[in-house]
N, C-alpha and C positions, 0 to 999 in steps of 0.2 A: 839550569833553568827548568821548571816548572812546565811541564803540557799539558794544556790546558784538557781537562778530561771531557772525552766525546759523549753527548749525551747518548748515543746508540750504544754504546759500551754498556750501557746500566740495561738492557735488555741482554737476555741469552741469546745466544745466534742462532740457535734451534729455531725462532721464530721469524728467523729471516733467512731461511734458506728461498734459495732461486729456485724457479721451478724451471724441470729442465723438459724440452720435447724430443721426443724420438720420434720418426716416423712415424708408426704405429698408435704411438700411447703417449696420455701426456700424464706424466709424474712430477707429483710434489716433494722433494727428500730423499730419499731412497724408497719408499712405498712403492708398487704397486696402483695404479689408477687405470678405468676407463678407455676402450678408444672412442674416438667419436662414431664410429660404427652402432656401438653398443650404447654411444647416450641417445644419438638419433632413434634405434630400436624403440628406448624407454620413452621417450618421449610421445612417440606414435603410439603406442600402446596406453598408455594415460589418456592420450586425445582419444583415442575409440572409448575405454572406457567412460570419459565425462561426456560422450557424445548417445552414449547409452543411458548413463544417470540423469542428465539432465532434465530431458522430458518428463522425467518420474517425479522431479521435483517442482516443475511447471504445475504440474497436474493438481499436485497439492497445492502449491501455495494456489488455486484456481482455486479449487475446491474450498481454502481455509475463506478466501472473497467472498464466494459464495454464503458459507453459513454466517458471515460476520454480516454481512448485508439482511438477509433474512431477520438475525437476530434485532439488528438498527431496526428494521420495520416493524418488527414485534414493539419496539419499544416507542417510538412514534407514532404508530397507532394504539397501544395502550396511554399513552399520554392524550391523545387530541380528544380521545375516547372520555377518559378521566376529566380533562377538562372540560368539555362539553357536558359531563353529568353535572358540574359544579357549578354550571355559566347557564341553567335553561335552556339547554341543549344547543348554546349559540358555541361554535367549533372556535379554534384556538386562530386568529389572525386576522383577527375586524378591529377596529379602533374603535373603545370604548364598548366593547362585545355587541356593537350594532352592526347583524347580518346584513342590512341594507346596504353597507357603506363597501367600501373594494378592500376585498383584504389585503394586507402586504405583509412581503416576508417576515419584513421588522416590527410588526405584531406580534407575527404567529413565534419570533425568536424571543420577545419581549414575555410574553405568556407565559410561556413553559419554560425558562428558565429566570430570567428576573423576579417574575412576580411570582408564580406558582413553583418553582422549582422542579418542576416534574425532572428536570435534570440539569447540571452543570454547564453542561453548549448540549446544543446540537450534534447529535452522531456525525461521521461524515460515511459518505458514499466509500465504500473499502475501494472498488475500481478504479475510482479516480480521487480521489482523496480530499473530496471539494463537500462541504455541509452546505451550501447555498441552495435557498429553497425558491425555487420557479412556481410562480403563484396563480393559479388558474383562477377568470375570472367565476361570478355567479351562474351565468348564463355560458358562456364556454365551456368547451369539450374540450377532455382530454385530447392533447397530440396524439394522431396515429402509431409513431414511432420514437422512442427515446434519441437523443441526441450525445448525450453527456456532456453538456456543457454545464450544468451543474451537479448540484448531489441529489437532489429530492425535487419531484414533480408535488405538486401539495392544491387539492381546490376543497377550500370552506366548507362552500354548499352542500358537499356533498363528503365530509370527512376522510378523502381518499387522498392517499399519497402511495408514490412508487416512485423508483431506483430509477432515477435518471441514466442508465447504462445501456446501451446497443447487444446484441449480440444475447445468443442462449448459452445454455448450460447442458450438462453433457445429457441429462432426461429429454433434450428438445424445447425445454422452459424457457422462455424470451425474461430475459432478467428485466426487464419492465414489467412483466405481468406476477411480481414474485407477489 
C-alpha cells in the first residue's frame, strides 16, 4: 500500500528547524543569535535615540502649520480682496452682495467658490483641519481670543479674517493675529 504523501514533506526541513534555547542565548539552527541582554541594550538605545529625534520633527511638522496657515490667509484675503474689487466693494458673504443683510458663512462659501471661483473649497485651518468659517456680525467685534473651534474667524464689514487657532508661534506671534 500506498502512503499517503505528507504535505510538509514537499518543503525542505531546513525551514522547519526548532529553535533551540540555552541559557544564555536563544538560537535558530545552528547560528549564532542574540542574548536577551544584548536586545534589551538595543532596544534602550533606539528609545533614547527617538526620544532625541522626535522633538526635532515636532518642531517642523509645527513650523510646516505654520507657513501653510499664513499661505491659506494670503490666499483668502486675496480672494475677499478680488471679490470686493468686483462686487463695489460689497466683501464676499451677504446675500445677494447687500451689505445691509447678516452675512453668512454659506455666502461667503458660495462666492468664492461656486460663483466666482476664486478657488475650488475653501482652504482649511492646517491646526485643526476644519475650513468652517465663524461669521462676525456688522456691528461685532472681533473675539478677544481664538478658540479653534472652527477654521477661520471672517467679519464682512470690515474684510478681515484670521486663523481660528489658540496658542503662538516660536517669534511670540499669537496664531490669531497671523
Amino acid at each position: 500500500m500506498k502512503q499517503a504523501p505528507n504535505q510538509l514533506d514537499a518543503y525542505p526541513t531546513r525551514h522547519w528547524r526548532a529553535a533551540k534555547v540555552h541559557p544564555s542565548r536563544v538560537t535558530i539552527g545552528t547560528g549564532q543569535a542574540f542574548s536577551i541582554v544584548e536586545l534589551i541594550i538595543v532596544v534602550a538605545v533606539l528609545g533614547i535615540l527617538a526620544a532625541i529625534v522626535m522633538p526635532q520633527f515636532q518642531s517642523h511638522a509645527t513650523r510646516a502649520k505654520e507657513v501653510a496657515a499664513k499661505d491659506n490667509l494670503r490666499i483668502l484675503r486675496s480672494a475677499i480682496e478680488l471679490y470686493a474689487a468686483k462686487h463695489t466693494g460689497v466683501a464676499p458673504g451677504y446675500k445677494d452682495n447687500d451689505p445691509t443683510a447678516a452675512p453668512s458663512s454659506d455666502y461667503f462659501r458660495r462666492q468664492t467658490t461656486l460663483d466666482s471661483h476664486y478657488f475650488v473649497k475653501v482652504p482649511q485651518n492646517p491646526f485643526n483641519k476644519l475650513d468652517t468659517i465663524r461669521m462676525i456680525g456688522n456691528s461685532e467685534a472681533f473675539p478677544a481670543e481664538a478658540t479653534g473651534n472652527s477654521g477661520w474667524i471672517y467679519q464682512a464689514a470690515t474684510e478681515t479674517i484670521r486663523l481660528d487657532w489658540p496658542g503662538v508661534d516660536d517669534d511670540g506671534t499669537r496664531y490669531y493675529d497671523y
